[in-house]
SEBABA-853224 format. One record per residue (C-alpha): y, z, x; residue in three letters. Coordinates in steps of 0.001 Angstrom, whole numbers, padded with zeros to 6 digits, always signed. Each point is the difference from the previous one (the first is absolute). Last residue first. Layout:
<volums>
YZXALA ...
</volums>
This chain:
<volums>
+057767-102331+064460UNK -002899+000318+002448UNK +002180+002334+002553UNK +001033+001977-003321UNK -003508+000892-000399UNK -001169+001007+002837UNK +002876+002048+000459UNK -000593+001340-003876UNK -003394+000901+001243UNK +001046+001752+002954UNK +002591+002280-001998UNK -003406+000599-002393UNK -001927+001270+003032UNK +002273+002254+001448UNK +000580+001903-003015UNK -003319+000109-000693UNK -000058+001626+003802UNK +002692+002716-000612UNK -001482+000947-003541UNK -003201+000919+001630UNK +001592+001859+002725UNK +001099-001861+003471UNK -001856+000163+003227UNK +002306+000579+003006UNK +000088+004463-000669UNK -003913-000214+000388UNK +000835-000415+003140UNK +001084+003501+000729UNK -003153+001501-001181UNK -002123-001929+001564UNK +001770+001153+003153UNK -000146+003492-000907UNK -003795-000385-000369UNK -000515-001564+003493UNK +001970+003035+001945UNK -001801+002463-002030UNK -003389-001615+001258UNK +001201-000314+003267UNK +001226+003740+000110UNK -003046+001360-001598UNK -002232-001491+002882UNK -003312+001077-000799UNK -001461-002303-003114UNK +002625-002489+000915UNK -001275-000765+003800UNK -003624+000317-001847UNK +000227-002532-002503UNK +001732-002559+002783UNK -002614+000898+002879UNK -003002-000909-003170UNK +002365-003248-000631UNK -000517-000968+003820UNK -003536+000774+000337UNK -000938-001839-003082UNK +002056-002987+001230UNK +000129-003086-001742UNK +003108+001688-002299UNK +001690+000661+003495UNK +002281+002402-001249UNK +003726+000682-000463UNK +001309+003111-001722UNK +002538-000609-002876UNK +003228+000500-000809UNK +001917-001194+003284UNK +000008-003262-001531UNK -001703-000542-003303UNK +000643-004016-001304UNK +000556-001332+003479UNK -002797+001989+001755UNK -002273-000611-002783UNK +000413-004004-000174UNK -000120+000110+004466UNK -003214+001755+000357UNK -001265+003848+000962UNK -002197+000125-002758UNK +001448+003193-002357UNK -000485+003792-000233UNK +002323+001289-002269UNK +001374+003404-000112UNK +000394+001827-003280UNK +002890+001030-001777UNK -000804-000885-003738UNK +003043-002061+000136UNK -001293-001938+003461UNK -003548-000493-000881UNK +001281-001679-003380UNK +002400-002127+002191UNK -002392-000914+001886UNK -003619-000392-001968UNK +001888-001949-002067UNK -000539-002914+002051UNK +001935-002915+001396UNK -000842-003644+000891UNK -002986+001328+001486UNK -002120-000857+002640UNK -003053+001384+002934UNK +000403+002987-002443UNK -000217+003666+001558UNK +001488+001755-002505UNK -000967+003591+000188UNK +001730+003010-001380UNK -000470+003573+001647UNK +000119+003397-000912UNK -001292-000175-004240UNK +000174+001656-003024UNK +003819-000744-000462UNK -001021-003346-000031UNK -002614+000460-002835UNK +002417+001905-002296UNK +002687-002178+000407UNK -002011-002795-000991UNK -001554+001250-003067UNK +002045-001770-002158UNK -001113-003658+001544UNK -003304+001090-001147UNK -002527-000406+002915UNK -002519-002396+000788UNK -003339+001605+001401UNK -000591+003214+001573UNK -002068-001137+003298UNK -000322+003154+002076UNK -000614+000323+004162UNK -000478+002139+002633UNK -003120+001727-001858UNK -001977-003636+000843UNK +000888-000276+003313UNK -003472-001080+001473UNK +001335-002781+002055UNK -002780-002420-001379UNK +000033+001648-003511UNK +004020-000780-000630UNK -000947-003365+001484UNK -002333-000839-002383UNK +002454+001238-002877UNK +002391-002374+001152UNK -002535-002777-000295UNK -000395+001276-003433UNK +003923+000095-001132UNK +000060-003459+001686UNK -002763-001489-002024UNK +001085+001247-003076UNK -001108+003618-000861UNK +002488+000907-002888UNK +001422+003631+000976UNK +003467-001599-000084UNK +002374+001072+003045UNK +002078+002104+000307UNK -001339+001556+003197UNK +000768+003680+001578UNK -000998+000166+003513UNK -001095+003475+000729UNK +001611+001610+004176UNK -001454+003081+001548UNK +000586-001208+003893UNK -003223+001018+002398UNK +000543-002802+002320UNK -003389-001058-000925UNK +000839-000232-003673UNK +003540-001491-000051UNK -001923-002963+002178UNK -002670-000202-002846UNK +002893-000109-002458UNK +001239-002845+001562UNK -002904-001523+000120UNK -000649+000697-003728UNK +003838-001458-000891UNK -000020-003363+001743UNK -001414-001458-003022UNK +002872+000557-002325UNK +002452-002373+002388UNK +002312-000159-003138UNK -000624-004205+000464UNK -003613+000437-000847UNK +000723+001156-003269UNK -001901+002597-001925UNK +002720+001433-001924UNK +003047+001585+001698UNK +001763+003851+000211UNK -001683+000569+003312UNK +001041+003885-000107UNK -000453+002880+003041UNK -001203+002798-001054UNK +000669+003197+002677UNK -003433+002389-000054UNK -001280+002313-002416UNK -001239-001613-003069UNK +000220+001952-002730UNK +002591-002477-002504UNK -001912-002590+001225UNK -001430-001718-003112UNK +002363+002483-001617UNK +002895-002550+000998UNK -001735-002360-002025UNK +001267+001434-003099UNK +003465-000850+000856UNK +002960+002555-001090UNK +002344-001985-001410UNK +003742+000345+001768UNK +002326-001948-002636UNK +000332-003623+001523UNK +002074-001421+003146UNK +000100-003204-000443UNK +000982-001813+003579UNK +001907-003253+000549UNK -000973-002797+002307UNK +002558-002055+001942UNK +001611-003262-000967UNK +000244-002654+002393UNK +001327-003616-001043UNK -000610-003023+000445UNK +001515-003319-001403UNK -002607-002478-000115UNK +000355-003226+002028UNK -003039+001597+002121UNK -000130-000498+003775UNK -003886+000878+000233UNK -000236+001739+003408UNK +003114+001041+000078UNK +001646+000671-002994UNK -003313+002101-001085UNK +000506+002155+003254UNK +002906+000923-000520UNK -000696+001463-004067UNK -003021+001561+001007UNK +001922+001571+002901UNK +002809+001015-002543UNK -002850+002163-002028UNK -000226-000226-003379UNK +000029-003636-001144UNK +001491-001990-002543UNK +000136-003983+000132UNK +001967-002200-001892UNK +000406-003644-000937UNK -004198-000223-000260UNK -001186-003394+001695UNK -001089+000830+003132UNK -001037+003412-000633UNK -002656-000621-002138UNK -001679-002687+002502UNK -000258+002818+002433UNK -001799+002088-002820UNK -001889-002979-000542UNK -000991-000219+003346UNK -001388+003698-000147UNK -001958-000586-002792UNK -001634-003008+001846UNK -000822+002385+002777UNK -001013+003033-001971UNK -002580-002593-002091UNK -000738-001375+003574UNK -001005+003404+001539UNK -002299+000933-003136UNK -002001-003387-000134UNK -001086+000558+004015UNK +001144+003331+001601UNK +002030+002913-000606UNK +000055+002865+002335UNK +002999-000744+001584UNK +002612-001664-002711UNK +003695+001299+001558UNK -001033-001959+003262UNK +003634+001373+001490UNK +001920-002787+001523UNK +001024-001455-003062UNK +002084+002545-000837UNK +002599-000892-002990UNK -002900-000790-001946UNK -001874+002584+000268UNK +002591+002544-001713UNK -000452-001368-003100UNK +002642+001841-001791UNK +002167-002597-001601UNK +002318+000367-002848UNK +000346-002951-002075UNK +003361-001763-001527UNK -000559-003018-001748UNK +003215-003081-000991UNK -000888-001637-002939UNK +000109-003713+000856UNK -003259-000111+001363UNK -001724+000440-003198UNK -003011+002934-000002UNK -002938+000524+001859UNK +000727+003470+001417UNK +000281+001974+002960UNK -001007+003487+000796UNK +001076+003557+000666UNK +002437+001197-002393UNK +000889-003000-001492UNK +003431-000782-001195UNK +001245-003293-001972UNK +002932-000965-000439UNK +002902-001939-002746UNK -003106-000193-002389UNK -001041-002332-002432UNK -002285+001512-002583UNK -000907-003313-001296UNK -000693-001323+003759UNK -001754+003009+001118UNK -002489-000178-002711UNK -000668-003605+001009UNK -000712+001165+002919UNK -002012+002541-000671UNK -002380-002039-002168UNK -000951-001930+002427UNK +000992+000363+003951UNK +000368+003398-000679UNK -002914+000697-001672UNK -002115-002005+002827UNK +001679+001848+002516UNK -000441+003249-001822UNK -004172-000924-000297UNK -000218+000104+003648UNK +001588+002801+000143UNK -001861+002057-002187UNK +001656+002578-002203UNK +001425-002557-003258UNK +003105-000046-001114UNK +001602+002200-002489UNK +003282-000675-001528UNK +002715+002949-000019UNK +003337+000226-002664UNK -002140+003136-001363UNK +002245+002726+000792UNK -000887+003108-002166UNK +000544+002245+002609UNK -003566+001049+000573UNK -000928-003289-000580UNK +002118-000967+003358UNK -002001+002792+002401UNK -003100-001091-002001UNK +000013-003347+000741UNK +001345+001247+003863UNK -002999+001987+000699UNK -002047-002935-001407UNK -002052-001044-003092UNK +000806-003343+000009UNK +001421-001407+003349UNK +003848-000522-000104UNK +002374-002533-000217UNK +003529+001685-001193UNK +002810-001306-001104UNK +003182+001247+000579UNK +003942-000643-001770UNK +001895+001290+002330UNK +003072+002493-000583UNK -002299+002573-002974UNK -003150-000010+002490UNK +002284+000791+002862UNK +001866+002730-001900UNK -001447+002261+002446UNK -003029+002560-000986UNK -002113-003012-001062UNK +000622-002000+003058UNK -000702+003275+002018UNK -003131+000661-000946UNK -001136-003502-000234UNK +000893+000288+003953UNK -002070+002681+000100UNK -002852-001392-001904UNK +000339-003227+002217UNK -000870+001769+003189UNK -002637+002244-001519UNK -001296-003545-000434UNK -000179-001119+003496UNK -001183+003372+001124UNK -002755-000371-002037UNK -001561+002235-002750UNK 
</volums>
């Protein structure tokens, strides 16, 4: 499951727990057979219409039949968690925005893709730009996101930053802990599918370096055991530097079983080249566990002194980082404690909803 939707389960959550679903009168558009269809069925809420999974089939919905479904239903606002829709002007939209490439168009964000691929990410990436020109508001969860949006694309939207929450579920223990459960060296954890963006393919040469320094270090991998093209070029280079016992690919794991796998683990690793946010931070800093991120302005803002810095292009340079942490127990103390204290600026579950509904009203009232 996403990190988008786990997003809108706990904010669900917390609509259902408040008397926000009693106040406002809420309709839902959801996919068919979702997390969140049977979130609301589960409570007996069926004011929801489905719309259809594709995107390029939503557009055409919307600017159909789900228009004129918007027009009977006639809403004072409409809220979308991460998107934009085709619906009458007059109706004032509110999206969040986490497309982190957008607000840095210095960084080539689409490496690696070429030809039909790279203009399908460009043309979805000018829509995205086109979104935000003509929504009234505009969420986002870091305040850099939210800067750097007013400058480069001087929206009309009202803006607003809202940070993330965290859910902190009853302790599971994870079955694919005993994937590793006998392995004895430090784990470090790439909590990430196979994207390029996670810097994934760095790992063998950076276990190859851990090697011939003589470090004992396994790279744990959450990522699906599917054998795409990236999963198998990764696999090539896991034979090339010959680090095959340094490293384990468990596939996806339960949101439940979080806990369990972080407290498995010495190290976590985010070494994006962008992200509007990730729960690898906040969830790294409850569990008490030092992050390793890519030494670049959108994690320096969003972690602070909370995090060790690395060249993510450097194998030599993350290798120095795992190590310095591995043996200095004063730096990695020092790093934990202050993940620890900001976790104290990001608000509960209810906090955030909270948030979210007093921007919505704003919105709202400036459209009156």
């Amino acid at each position: 499951m996403g990190g988008g939707q786990n997003v809108v389960l706990n904010f669900l959550t917390d609509l259902f727990k408040g008397d926000y679903s009693i106040k406002y009168n809420i309709h839902f558009f959801i996919i068919e057979n979702s997390e969140v269809q049977k979130f609301l069925d589960e409570r007996d809420y069926k004011n929801y219409t489905f719309v259809p999974n594709s995107p390029i089939i939503r557009i055409l919905w919307e600017l159909s039949y789900g228009t004129c479904f918007v027009k009977r239903l006639n809403p004072d606002i409409i809220y979308t968690y991460f998107g934009y829709g085709f619906y009458p002007r007059r109706i004032p939209q509110i999206s969040g925005s986490a497309d982190s490439n957008l607000f840095f168009p210095e960084v080539f964000f689409w490496d690696g893709y070429k030809g039909l691929r790279l203009f399908a990410k460009n043309m979805i990436d000018k829509y995205r730009v086109f979104a935000l020109k003509r929504v009234a508001g505009i969420i986002f969860e870091t305040e850099l996101l939210e800067q750097k949006c007013n400058e480069l694309y001087k929206v009309k939207a009202l803006t607003t930053t809202i940070r993330p929450s965290i859910k902190v579920y009853k302790r599971v223990q994870a079955n694919k802990t005993k994937m590793f459960e006998d392995i004895n060296s430090p784990l470090g954890l790439f909590l990430c599918g196979w994207q390029l963006n996670k810097n994934i393919m760095l790992i063998p040469k950076i276990a190859k370096i851990l090697k011939n320094m003589g470090i004992k270090f396994h790279f744990i991998i959450t990522a699906p055991l599917e054998y795409s093209p990236i999963h198998t070029q990764f696999n090539d280079r896991v034979n090339k530097y010959s680090v095959e016992e340094m490293i384990t690919i468990t596939g996806p794991v339960n949101k439940r079983e979080l806990e369990s796998l972080y407290t498995s683990v010495s190290v976590v690793f985010l070494l994006s080249k962008l992200e509007s946010f990730s729960n690898n931070i906040i969830e790294a800093w409850r569990f008490h566990r030092p992050l390793i991120c890519s030494d670049i302005s959108w994690a320096r803002s969003i972690c602070q002194d909370a995090a060790y810095y690395v060249d993510r292009e450097s194998a030599e340079s993350i290798a120095f980082g795992i190590k310095k942490l591995l043996f200095d127990d004063n730096h990695y103390k020092k790093i934990v404690e202050s993940g620890i204290e900001m976790l104290n600026v990001y608000p509960s579950i209810a906090q955030r909803t909270k948030e979210e509904f007093l921007f919505l009203e704003t919105v709202l009232n400036s459209n009156a």
